[in-house]
ZAMARGU-4260 file (C-alpha; in steps of 0.2 Angstrom, whole numbers, plus 5000, padded with zeros to 4 digits):
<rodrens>
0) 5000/5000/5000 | 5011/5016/4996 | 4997/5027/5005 | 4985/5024/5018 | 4976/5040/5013
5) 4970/5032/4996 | 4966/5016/5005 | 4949/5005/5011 | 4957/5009/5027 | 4953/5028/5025
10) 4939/5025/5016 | 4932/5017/5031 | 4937/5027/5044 | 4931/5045/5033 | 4915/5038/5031
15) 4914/5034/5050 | 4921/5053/5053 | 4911/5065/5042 | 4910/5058/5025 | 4892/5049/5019
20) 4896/5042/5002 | 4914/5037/4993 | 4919/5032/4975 | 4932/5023/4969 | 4937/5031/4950
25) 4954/5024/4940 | 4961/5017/4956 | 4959/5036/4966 | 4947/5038/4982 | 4935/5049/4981
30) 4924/5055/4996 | 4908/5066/4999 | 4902/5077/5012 | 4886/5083/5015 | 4884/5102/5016
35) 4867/5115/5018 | 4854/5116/5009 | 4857/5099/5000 | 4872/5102/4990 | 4888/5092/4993
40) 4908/5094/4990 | 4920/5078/4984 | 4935/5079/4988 | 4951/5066/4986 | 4963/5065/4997
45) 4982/5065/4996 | 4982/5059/4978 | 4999/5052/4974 | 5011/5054/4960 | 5009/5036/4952
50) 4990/5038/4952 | 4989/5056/4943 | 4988/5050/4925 | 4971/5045/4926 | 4967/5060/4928
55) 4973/5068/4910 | 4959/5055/4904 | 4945/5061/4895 | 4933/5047/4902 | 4941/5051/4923
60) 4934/5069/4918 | 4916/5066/4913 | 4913/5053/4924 | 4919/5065/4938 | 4907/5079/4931
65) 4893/5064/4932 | 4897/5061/4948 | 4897/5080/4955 | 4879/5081/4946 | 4870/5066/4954
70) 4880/5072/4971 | 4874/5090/4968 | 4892/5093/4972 | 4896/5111/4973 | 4915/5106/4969
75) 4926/5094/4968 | 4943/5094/4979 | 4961/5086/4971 | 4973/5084/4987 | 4991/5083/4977
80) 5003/5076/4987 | 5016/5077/4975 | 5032/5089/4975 | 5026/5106/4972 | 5028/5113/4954
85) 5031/5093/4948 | 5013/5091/4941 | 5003/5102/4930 | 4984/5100/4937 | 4971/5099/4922
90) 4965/5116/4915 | 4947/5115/4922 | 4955/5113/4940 | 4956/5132/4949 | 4970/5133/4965
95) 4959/5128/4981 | 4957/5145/4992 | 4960/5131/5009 | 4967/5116/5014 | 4962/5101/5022
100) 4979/5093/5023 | 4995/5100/5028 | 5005/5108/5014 | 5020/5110/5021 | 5028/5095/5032
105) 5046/5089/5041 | 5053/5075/5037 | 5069/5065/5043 | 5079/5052/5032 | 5078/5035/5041
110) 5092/5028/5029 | 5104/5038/5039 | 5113/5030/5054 | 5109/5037/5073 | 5123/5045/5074
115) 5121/5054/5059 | 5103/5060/5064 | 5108/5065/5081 | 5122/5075/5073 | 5110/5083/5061
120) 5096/5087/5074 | 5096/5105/5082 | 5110/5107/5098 | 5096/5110/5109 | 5087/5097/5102
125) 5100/5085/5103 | 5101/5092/5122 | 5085/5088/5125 | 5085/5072/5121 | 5100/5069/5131
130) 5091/5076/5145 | 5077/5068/5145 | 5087/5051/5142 | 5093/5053/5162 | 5074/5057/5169
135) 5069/5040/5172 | 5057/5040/5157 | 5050/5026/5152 | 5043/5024/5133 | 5028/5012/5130
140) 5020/5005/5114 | 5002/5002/5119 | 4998/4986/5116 | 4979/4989/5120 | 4973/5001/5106
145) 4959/5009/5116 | 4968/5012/5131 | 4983/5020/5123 | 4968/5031/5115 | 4962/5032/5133
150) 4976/5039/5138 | 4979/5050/5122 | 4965/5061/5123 | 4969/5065/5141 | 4984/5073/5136
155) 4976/5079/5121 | 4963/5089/5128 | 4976/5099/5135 | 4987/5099/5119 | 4971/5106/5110
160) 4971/5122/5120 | 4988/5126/5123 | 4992/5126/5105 | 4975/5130/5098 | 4973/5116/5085
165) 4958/5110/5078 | 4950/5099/5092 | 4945/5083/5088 | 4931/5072/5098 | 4935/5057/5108
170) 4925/5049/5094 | 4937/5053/5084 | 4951/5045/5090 | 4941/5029/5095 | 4937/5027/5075
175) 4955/5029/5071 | 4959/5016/5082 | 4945/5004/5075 | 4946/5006/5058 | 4967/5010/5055
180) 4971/5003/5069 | 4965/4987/5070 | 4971/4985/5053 | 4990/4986/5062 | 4993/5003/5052
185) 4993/5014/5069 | 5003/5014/5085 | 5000/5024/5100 | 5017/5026/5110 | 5018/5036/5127
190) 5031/5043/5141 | 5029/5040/5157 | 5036/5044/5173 | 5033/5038/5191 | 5029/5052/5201
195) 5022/5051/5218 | 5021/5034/5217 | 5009/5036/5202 | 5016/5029/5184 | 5011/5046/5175
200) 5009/5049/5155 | 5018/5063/5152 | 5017/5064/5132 | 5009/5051/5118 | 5010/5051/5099
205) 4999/5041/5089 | 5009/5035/5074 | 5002/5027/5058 | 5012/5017/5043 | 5010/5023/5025
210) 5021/5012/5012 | 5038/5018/5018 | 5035/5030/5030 | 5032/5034/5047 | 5020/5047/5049
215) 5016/5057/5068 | 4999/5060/5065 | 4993/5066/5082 | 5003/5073/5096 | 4999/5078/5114
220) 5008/5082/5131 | 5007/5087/5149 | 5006/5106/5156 | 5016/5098/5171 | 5034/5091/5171
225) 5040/5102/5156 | 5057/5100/5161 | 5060/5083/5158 | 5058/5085/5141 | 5047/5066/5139
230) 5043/5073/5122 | 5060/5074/5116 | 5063/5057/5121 | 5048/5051/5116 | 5051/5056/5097
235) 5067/5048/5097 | 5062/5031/5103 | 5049/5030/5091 | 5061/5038/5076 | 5073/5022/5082
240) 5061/5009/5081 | 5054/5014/5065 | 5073/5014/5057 | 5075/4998/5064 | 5059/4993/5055
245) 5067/4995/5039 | 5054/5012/5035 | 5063/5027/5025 | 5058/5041/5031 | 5049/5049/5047
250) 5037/5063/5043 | 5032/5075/5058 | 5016/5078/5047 | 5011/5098/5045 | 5023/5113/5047
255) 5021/5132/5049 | 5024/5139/5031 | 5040/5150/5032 | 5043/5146/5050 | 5028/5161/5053
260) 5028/5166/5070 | 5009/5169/5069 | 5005/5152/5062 | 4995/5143/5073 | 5006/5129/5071
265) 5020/5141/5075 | 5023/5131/5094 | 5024/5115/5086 | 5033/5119/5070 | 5050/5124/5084
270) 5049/5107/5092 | 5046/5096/5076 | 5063/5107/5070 | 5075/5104/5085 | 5077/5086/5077
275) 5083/5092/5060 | 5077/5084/5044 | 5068/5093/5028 | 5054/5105/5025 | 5044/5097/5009
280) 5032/5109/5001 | 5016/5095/4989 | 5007/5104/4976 | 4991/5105/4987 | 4972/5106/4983
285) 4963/5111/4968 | 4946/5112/4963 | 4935/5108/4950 | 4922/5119/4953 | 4902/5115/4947
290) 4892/5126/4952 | 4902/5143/4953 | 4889/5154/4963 | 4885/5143/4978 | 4905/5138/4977
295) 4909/5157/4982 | 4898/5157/4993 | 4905/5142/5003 | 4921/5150/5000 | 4914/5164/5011
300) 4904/5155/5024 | 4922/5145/5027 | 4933/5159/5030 | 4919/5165/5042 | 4920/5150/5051
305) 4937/5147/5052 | 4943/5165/5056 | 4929/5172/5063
</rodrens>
């Protein structure tokens, strides 16, 4: 499988999360989603280099068109995840004024040996890791799915706010774990720390497998016991095992554009960058639009909605 976001396995777990209907057309997925007033969008998630020449086929492009009319789609969304400026999208595709993936993301050669990924992290990264090395931390890999998730959302919850992401339910996170992970494509690792007597998580990263990569889908930590730095240590066991499982890469999934200090993703984007590695910019979405009124005023009603 070279990714999991054109998969059954996220088939399944979209259409348990938001998503009513999907398609499969020439090998891409294709999901809907319900919006007002009866209308609906498509959109196709992380579409991947070896798949995109269906989509210069005559026959991929009407039946796409049928498929917005019987949907009464509003749009149709092309997620790219391909190196920017690699692809030309097809000329009745407009630039999509949002994402719903990350654009811009981190990722870390596994091919390269320990010591070369420790020299190439960030010194105070590299501290960090050191640091927390000597803090009595213990790493776990849950080996119960729901209580690792359990355990997750705590931290989560906290993680949500601090950081002002977008908050996802406990729901959520119970689907994952159902759908990709029962399909062993998921891992939930956590820090801990006995404190008080009490075996505390400090930090926990749910961790999904696409073809040859590694990828740190979700993230949260503690308010308390900053200064032991379970984070850090948590990162680096995980990046260890998945070397030692023969993936390529690790990717530290979504990055502040231009390292913007207003980005909300500004907080994270520093500690994803204290271990090194590459920024990699994917083409992104595009849009076929169908019905060009109602699509600007969708275009509208989002930007109210996300910015207020």
């Amino acid at each position: 499988m070279e990714s999991i976001f054109q998969s059954k396995y996220w088939e399944e777990f979209k259409l348990k999360t938001g998503y009513q209907k999907s398609y499969w057309l020439d090998g891409i997925l294709i999901l809907r989603k319900d919006l007002p007033f009866g209308y609906s969008m498509l959109y196709s998630p992380l579409v991947k280099e070896s798949q995109v020449a269906a989509l210069s086929d005559k026959d991929f492009n009407k039946t796409i068109q049928t498929i917005c009319e019987d949907n009464n789609a509003i749009f149709y969304r092309l997620e790219l995840d391909i190196p920017k400026d690699q692809f030309e999208p097809p000329k009745s595709f407009i630039r999509a004024f949002e994402e719903m993936q990350p654009e811009h993301t981190l990722t870390l050669d596994l091919t390269k040996s320990t010591d070369q990924l420790l020299a190439e992290m960030k010194q105070k990264g590299r501290y960090n890791v050191r640091l927390a090395a000597k803090n009595e931390l213990t790493i776990v890999k849950e080996t119960d799915l729901q209580y690792g998730i359990d355990v997750f959302f705590k931290l989560y919850s906290v993680t949500a706010k601090r950081h002002h992401i977008t908050y996802r339910t406990k729901k959520y996170f119970d689907n994952f774990a159902q759908t990709i992970g029962q399909n062993d494509l998921m891992k939930i690792y956590t820090a801990y720390k006995v404190i008080d007597g009490k075996n505390r998580p400090l930090a926990s990263a749910i961790i999904v497998y696409s073809g040859k990569t590694a990828i740190y889908m979700f993230g949260a930590s503690s308010d308390e016991y900053k200064n032991l730095m379970a984070p850090y240590l948590l990162h680096w066991e995980i990046i260890q095992e998945a070397r030692e499982l023969g993936f390529g890469k690790y990717d530290f999934f979504g990055v502040a554009p231009d390292d913007d200090p207003k980005h909300a993703w500004a907080g994270v984007t520093r500690f994803k960058k204290q271990f090194g590695g590459e920024v990699e910019s994917i083409m992104g979405s595009y849009d076929l639009v169908t019905k060009p009124m109602q699509y600007k005023l969708f275009k509208l009603a989002e930007k109210i909605r996300r910015h207020g």
